[in-house]
Kinemage of the C-alpha trace (Angstrom):
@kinemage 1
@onewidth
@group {chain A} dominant
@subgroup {mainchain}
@vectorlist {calphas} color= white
{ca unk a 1} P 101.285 116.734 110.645
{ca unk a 2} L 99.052 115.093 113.809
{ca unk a 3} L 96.836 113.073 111.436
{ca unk a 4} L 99.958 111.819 109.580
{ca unk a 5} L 101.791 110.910 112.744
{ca unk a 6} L 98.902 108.945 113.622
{ca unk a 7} L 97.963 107.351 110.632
{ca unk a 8} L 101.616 105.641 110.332
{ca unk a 9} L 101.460 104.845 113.836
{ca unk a 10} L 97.590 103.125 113.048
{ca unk a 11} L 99.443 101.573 110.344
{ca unk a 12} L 102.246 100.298 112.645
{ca unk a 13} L 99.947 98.887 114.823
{ca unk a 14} L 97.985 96.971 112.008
{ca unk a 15} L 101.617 95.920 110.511
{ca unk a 16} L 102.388 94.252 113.897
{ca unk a 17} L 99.497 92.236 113.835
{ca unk a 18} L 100.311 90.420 110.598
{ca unk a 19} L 101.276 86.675 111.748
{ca unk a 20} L 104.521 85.173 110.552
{ca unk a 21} L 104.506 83.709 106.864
{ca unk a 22} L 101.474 85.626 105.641
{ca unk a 23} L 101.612 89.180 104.308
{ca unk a 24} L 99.343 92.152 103.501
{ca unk a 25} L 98.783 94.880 100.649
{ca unk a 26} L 99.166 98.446 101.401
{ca unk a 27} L 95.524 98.432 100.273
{ca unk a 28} L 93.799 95.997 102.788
{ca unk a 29} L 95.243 98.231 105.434
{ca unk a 30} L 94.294 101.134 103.984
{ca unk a 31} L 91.012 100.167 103.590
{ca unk a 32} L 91.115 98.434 107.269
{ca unk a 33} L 91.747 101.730 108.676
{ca unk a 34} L 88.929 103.688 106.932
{ca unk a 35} L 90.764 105.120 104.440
{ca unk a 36} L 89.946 103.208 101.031
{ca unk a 37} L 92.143 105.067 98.510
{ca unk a 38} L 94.961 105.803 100.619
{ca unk a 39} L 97.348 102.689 99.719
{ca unk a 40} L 100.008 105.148 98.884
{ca unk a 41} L 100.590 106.597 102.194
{ca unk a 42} L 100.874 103.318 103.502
{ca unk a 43} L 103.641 102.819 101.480
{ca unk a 44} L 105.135 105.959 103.228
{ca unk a 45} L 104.468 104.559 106.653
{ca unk a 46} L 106.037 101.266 105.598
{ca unk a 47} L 108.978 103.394 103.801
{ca unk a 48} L 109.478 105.873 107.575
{ca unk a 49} L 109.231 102.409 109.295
{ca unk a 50} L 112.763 100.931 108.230
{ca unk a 51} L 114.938 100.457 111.369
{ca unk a 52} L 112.268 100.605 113.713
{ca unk a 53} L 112.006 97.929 116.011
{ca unk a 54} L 108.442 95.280 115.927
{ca unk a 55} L 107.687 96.425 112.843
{ca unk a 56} L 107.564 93.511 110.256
{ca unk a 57} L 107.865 95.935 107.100
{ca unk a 58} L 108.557 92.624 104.735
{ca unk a 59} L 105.023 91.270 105.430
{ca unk a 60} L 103.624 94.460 103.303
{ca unk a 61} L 103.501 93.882 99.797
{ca unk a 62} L 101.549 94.936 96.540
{ca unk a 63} L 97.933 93.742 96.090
{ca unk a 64} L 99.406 90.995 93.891
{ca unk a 65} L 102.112 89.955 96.274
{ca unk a 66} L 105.123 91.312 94.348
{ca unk a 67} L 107.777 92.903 96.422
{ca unk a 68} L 107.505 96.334 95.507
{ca unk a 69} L 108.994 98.084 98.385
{ca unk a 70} L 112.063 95.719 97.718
{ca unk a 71} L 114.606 99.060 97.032
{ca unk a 72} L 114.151 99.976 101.236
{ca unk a 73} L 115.227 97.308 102.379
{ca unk a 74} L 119.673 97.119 102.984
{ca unk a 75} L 120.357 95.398 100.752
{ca unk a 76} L 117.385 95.325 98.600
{ca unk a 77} L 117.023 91.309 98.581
{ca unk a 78} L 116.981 91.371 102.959
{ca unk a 79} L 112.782 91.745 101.799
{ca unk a 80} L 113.027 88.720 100.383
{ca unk a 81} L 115.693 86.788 102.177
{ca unk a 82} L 112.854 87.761 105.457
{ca unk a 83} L 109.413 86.283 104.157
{ca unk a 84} L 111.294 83.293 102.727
{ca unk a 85} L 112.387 82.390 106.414
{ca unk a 86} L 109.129 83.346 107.603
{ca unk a 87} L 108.377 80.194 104.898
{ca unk a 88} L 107.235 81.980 101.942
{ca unk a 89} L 108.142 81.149 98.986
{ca unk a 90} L 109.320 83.857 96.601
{ca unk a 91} L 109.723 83.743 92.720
{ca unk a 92} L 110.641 87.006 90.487
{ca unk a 93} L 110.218 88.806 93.239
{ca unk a 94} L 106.466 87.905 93.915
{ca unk a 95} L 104.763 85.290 96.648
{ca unk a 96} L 103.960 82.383 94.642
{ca unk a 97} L 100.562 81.035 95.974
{ca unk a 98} L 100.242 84.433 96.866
{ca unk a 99} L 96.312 83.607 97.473
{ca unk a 100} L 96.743 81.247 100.269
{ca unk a 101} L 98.815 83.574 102.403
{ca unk a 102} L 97.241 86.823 102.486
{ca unk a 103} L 96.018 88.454 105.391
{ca unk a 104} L 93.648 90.478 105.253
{ca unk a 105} L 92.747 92.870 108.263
{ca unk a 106} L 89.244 93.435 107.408
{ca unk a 107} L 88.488 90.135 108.031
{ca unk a 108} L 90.695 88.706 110.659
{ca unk a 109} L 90.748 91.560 113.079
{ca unk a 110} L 87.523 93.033 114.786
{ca unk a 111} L 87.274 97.118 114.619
């Protein structure tokens, strides 16, 4: 249960860094972190994260851009409603110019 507590907490701390009005996949933090395959339990951090304070759960979306982790959110649209004032723009429930706003950790954090 250590390694898990730490590995949301590393993915907390990643989450953080992600700058207003660009976003993330579960993946690219994953793989930031070392662990290339493990996109899923991102997703659990991000899903345990709700209602914590700091942590900018909206800005982590699929590897497409598509708000997938919409349903966690009370109500489910607040995902939205938060990366469109962050100035995203958001169409069917997917970042359109979804290209020009990721973040990626890999390359715009050092290790």
């Amino acid at each position: 249960m250590d390694k898990k507590t730490n590995f949301f907490q590393d993915v907390y701390e990643v989450v953080k860094l992600i700058p207003e009005g660009r976003w993330t996949s579960y993946g690219a933090i994953a793989h930031y972190l070392g662990a290339k395959g493990s996109a899923r339990m991102v997703g659990w951090a991000m899903n345990s994260s709700h209602g914590t304070t700091g942590i900018p759960a909206q800005r982590v979306l699929n590897r497409e851009g598509r708000l997938t982790g919409k349903h966690h959110f009370n109500p489910p649209d607040r995902m939205q409603k938060l990366l469109e004032q962050e100035g995203l723009k958001i169409k069917d429930d997917m970042v359109v110019d979804a290209e020009t706003s990721f973040w990626d950790p890999s390359k715009e954090l050092e290790f």
